[in-house]
C-alpha atoms as one frame of an Amber mdcrd trajectory, in Angstrom:
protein
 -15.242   9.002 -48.382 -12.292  11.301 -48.905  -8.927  10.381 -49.111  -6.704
  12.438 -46.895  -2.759  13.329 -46.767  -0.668  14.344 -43.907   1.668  16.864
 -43.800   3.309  19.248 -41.185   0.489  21.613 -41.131  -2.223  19.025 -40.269
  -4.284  16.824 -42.389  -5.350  18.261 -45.610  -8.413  16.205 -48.242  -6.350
  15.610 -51.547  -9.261  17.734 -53.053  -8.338  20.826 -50.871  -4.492  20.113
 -51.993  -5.837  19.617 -55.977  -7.914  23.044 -55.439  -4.595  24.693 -53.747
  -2.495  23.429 -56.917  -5.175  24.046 -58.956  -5.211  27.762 -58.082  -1.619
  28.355 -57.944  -1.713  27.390 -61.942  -4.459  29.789 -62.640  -2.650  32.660
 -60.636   0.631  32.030 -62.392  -1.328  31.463 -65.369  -2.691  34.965 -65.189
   0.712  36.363 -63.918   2.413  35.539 -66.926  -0.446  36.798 -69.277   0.022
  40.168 -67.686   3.837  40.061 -68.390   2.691  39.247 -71.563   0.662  41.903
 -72.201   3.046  44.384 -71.161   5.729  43.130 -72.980   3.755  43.041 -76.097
   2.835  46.930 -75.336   6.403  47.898 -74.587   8.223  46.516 -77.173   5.672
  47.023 -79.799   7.839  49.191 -81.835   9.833  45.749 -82.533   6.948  43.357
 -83.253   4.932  46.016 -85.456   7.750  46.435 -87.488   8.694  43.080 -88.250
  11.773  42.603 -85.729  13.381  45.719 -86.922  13.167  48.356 -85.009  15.278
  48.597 -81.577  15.485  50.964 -78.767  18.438  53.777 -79.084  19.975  55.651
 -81.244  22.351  55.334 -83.540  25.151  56.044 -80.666  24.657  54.139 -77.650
  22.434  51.602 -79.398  24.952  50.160 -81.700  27.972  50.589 -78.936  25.783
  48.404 -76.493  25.583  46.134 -79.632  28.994  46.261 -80.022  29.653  45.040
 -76.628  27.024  42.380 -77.026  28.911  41.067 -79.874  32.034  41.084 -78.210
  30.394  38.527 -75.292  29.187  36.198 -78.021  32.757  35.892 -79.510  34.349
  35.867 -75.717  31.248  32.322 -74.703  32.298  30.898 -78.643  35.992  31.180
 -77.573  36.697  33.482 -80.497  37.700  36.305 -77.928  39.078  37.774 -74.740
  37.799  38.272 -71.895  38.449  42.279 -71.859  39.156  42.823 -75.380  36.446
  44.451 -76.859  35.405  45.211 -80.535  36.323  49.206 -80.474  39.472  52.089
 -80.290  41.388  49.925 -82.397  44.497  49.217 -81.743  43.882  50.192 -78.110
  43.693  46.821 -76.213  41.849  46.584 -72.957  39.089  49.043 -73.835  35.752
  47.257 -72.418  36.043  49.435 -69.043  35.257  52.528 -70.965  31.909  51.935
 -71.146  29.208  49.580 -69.022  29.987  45.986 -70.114  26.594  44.626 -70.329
  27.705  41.268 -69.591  24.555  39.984 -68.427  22.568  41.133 -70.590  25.218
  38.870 -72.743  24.241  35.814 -71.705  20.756  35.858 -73.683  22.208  37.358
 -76.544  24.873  34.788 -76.924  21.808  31.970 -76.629  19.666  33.672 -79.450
  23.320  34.311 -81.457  23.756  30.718 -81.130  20.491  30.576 -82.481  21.327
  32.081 -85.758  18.998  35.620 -84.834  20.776  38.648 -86.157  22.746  40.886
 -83.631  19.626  44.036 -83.475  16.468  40.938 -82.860  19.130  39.262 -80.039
  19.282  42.384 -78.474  15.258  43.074 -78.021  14.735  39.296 -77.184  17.619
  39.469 -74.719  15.530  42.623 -72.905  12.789  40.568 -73.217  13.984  37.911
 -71.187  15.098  40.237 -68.801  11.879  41.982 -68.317  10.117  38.691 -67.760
  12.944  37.755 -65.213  11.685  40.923 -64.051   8.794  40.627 -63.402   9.198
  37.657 -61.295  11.348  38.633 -59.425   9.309  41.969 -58.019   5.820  39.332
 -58.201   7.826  36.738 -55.948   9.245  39.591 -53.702   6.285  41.438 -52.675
   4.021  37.887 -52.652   6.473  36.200 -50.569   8.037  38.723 -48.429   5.525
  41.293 -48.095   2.388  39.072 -47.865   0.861  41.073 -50.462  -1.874  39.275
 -52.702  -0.715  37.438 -55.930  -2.564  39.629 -58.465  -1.700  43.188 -56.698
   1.802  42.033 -56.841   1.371  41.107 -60.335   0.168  44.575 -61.524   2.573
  46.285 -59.342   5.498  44.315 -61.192   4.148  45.068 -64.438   3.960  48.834
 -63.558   7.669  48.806 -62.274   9.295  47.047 -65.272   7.612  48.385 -68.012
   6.121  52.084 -66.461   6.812  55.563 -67.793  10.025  56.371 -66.613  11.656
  52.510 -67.982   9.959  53.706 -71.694  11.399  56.857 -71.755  14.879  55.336
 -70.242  15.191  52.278 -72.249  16.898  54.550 -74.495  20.130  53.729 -72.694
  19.481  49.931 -72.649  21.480  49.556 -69.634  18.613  50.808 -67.294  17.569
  47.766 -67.598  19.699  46.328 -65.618  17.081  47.425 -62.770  15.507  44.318
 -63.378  17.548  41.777 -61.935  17.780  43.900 -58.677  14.481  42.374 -57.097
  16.425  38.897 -57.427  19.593  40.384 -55.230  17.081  41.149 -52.440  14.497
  38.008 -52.797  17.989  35.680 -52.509  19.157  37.438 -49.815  15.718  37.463
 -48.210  15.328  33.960 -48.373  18.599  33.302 -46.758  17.664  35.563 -43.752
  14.589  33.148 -43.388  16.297  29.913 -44.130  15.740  27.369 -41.616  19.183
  26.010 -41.466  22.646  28.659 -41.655  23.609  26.339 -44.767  20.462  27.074
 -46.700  21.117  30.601 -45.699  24.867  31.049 -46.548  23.742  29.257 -49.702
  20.939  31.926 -50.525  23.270  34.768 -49.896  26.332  33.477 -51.790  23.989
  33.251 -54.782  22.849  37.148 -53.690  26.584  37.826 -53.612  27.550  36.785
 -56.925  24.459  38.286 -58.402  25.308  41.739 -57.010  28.860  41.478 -58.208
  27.712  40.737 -61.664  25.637  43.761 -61.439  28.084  45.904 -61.008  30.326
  44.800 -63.999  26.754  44.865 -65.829  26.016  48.143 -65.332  27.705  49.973
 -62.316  25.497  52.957 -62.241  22.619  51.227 -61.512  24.484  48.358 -59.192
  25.926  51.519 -57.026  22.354  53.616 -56.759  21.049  50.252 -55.480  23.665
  49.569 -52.698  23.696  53.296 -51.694  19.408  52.834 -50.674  20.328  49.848
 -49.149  22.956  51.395 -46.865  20.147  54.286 -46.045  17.694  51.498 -45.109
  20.225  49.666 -42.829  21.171  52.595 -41.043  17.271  53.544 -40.205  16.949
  50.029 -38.721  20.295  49.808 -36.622  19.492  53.879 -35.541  15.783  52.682
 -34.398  14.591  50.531 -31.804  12.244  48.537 -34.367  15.108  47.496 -36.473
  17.845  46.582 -34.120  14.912  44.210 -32.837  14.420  42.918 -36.133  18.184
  42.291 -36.968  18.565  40.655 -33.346  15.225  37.864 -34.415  17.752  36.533
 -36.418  21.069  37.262 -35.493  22.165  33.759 -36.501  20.919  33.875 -40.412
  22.561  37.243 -40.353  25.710  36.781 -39.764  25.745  33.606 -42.150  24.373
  35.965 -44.683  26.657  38.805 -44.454  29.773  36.137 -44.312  28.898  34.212
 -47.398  27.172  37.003 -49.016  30.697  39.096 -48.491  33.284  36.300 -49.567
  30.813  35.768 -52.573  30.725  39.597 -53.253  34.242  40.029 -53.152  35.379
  36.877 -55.527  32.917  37.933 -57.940  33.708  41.422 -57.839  37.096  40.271
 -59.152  36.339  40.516 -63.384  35.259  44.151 -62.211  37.924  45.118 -60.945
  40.527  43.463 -64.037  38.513  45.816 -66.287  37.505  48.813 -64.505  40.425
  48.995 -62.040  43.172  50.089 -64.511  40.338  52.552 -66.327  40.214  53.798
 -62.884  43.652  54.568 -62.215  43.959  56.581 -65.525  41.128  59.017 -65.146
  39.177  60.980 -62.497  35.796  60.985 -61.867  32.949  63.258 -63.080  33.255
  66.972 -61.897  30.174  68.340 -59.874  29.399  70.649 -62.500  28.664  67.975
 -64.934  26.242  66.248 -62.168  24.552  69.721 -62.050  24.491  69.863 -65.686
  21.993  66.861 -65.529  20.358  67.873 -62.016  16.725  67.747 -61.526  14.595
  70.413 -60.684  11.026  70.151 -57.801   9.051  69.915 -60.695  10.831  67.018
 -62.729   9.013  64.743 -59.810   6.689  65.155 -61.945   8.322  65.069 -65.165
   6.780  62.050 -66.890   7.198  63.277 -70.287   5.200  65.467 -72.539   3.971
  62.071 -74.445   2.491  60.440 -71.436  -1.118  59.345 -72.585  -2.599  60.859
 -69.248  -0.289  63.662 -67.972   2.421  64.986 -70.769   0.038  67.880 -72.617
  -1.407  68.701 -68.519   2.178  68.735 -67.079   3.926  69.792 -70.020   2.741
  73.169 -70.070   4.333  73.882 -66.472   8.190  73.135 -67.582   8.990  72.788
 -71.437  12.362  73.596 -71.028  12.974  70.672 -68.699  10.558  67.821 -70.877
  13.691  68.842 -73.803  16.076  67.460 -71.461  15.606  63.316 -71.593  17.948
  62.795 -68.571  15.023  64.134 -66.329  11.873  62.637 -67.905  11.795  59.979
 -65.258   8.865  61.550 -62.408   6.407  59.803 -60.664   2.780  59.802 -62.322
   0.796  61.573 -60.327  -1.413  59.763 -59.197   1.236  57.211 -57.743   3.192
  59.912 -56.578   0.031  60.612 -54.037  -0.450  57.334 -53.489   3.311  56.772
 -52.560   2.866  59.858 -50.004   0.173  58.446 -48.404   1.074  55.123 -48.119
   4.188  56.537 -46.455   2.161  58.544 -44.230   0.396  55.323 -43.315   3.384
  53.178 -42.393   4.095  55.950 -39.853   0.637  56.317 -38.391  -0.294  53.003
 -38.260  -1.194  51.322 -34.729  -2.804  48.012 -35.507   0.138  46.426 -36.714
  -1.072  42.399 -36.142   1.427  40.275 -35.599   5.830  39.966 -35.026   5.775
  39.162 -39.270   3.574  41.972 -40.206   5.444  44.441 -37.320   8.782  43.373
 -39.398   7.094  44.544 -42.571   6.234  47.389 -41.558   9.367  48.026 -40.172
  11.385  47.176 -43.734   9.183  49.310 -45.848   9.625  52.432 -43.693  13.395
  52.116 -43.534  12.534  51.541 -47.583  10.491  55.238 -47.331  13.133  57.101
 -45.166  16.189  56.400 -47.896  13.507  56.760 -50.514  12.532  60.492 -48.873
  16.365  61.003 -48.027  17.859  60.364 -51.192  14.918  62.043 -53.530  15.177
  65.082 -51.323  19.213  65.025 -51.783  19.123  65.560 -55.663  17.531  68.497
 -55.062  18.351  72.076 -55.233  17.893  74.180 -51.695  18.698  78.032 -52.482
  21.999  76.961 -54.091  22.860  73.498 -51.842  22.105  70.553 -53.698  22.873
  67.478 -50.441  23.586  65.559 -53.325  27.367  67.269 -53.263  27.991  65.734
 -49.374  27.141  62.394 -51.164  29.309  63.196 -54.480  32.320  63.762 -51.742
  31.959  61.076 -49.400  30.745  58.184 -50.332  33.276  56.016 -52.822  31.823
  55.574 -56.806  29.748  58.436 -56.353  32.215  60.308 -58.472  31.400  58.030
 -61.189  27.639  58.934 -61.247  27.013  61.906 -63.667  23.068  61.479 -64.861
  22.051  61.402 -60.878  18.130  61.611 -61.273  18.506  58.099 -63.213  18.664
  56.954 -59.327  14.560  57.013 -60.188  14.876  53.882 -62.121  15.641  52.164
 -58.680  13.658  54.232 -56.157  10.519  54.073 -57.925  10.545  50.656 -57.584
  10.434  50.601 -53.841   7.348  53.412 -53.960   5.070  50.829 -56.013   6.129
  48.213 -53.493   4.617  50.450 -50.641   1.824  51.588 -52.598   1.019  47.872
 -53.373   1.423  46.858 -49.775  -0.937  49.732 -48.009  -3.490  49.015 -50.881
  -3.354  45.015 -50.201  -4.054  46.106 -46.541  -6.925  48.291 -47.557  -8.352
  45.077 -49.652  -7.668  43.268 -46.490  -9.518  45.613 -44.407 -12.892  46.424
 -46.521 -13.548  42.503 -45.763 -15.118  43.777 -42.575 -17.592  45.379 -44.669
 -19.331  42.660 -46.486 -22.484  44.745 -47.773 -19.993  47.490 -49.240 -17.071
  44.433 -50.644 -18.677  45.174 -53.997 -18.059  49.092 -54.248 -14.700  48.719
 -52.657 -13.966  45.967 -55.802 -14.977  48.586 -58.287 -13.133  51.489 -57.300
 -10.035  49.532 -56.888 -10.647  48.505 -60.429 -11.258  51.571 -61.608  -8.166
  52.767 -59.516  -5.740  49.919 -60.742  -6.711  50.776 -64.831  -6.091  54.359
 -63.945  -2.323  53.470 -62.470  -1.792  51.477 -65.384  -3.161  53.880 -67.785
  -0.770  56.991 -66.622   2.118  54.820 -66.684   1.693  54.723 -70.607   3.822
  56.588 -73.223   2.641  57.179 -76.831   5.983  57.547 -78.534   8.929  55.319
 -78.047  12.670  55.561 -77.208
């Protein structure tokens, strides 16, 4: 006779909960092999040569080391907070550059740990990557009811895909891959059960954001400027303001501890940027359009891709010699990412109030994805970009604007891997046919993965 245990659900067997637990393990079991794999593929310039070789050059690459160094001495006590290992005798000098501070809190573990300064600095994006990757896994499992395993492979295409390989040249693009945690906190505290729980989850969403920003503003400000696109779709569309209403209450616990968090840990950004700031002006337009994509960099995934470069090379040379625009969609997930966008807006059988909110999130996601791609570019001599560049504050800081794929592409896979959970969801109505379905998403999924690779590295 079975033994049984109650909980709020109902009455579950113990062996249904030991199966439950027992498949959990095996899916975070796999989870963390596929991490593993693609960890061992991107950074394989570092283990095949014996922990020497790093991304960069020898510019940015030892100044990022620099300021690495200069977080270990500030955690041993050995230095200031803002006085940082360069411009001798100048004192203050950390807001000159990003400050990578926390991407300094692994390197000061492995410095502790007696690894030289270059190794600290791989296994430091190392741990980010896997942080990562659980972050987008959890986000798109949890949030967006999409299946463990197509979350999985969509994480491991967004941390480690084309564009990342040919950006981790500038380390601090990887600073992309805490940004799933700022939205899964925040996310959790919109769901919380209790406004305590929530205000909690958003305080730690708060802080997190602020220390983005005095990691790596670039990336911190691209990611609040899609943000502010996606919550002006929902409040501007009857869909979203019904959405935001369903939980009025969380909301406004969110926003208030999420802002008062936000704003005291925006403080150490403001000590070191604010009086860099007040010395110098921003970036002129004509340096932005220096850097500015072209139509065809959308496809611009660099003339080492494994599938595409030789194909796509061919059609702009001139523009594959220019790194700062070697960041396009692969094509094949660029016409995935259409369509799936096409079918959030066509879609009628939208199930239930959970799936309906989805659906609604993911097309405000679309619309600032669509908006702000289509602003970079160049329409007979008006580039939208400028009305941005003028209006909206820190955009003056931005030179390098097509690095804003780093954090758009992101949201793409997450509608690509959403539509094609919903197609695996949907070719369970036809049982004699389950097995082709299985194989060409198979054959699909090694295809995705396959374009995403890059034969040379940064």
């Amino acid at each position: 006779m079975s033994s049984t245990i109650v909980s709020r659900k109902g009455t579950t067997s113990l062996d249904e909960g030991y199966l439950v637990q027992s498949a959990t393990r095996q899916a975070v079991g796999i989870s963390v092999a596929i991490w593993a794999l693609g960890a061992l593929f991107f950074f394989r310039a570092f283990w095949l040569s014996g922990f020497d070789l790093v991304f960069g050059d020898n510019g940015d690459a030892q100044l990022l080391i620099a300021v690495l160094e200069h977080w270990h001495r500030f955690f041993s006590g050995t230095s200031g907070f803002n006085e940082a290992l360069f411009f001798h005798p100048e004192p203050s000098v950390l807001g000159y550059t990003d400050t990578y501070f926390l991407f300094g809190l692994p390197y000061t573990a492995f410095r502790w740990m007696s690894v030289d300064p270059y190794a600290s600095y791989i296994l430091s994006l190392l741990v980010l990557s896997g942080f990562g990757f659980a972050g987008y896994q959890l986000l798109l499992f949890r949030h967006l009811g999409v299946r463990w395993w197509i979350a999985a492979l969509a994480a491991l295409i967004a941390v480690f895909g084309n564009a990342v390989q040919l950006r981790i040249l500038h380390g601090q693009t990887f600073t992309f891959t805490l940004l799933p945690w700022v939205l899964l906190l925040t996310l959790e505290g919109l769901r919380a059960r209790r406004q305590a729980y929530a205000a909690a989850w958003a305080a730690a969403a708060g802080i997190l954001l602020a220390l983005v920003f005095l990691t790596a503003f670039v990336t911190a400000w691209f990611f609040v400027l899609v943000l502010l696109f996606m919550t002006a779709f929902l409040a501007l569309t009857r869909a979203g303001r019904e959405l935001m209403l369903r939980s009025t209450g969380n909301v406004v616990a969110v926003l208030r501890a999420g802002g008062v968090s936000f704003a005291i840990g925006m403080m150490p950004f403001l000590a070191i940027y604010g009086p860099v700031i007040a010395q110098q002006r921003g970036r002129t337009f004509d340096e932005v359009l220096h850097y500015a994509p072209v139509w065809s960099d959308f496809l611009n995934v660099g003339a080492n891709n494994l599938v595409w470069g030789r194909i796509l090379g061919a059609f702009e040379k001139s523009s594959y010699l220019q790194i700062e625009v070697c960041m396009g969609y692969a094509p094949a997930l660029l016409l995935l990412s259409l369509l799936a966008i096409g079918w959030l807006f066509v879609s009628r059988d939208i199930g239930d109030d959970r799936m309906r909110d989805r659906l609604t999130v993911l097309k405000a996601a679309a619309i600032s994805l669509i908006v702000i791609s289509m602003a970079l570019m160049d329409f007979g001599g008006f580039r939208p970009w400028y009305l941005i560049w003028k209006l909206i504050p820190g955009a003056e800081a931005v030179r390098t604007i097509f690095r804003y794929q780093i954090v758009l592409m992101p949201f793409a896979i997450a509608i690509v891997a959403f539509a094609i959970d919903r197609c695996v969801t949907a070719s369970r109505a036809f049982a004699g046919r389950r097995s082709i379905a299985g194989a060409a998403l198979a054959v699909l999924g090694i295809f995705l993965i396959a374009e995403q690779i890059t034969v040379a590295t940064a």
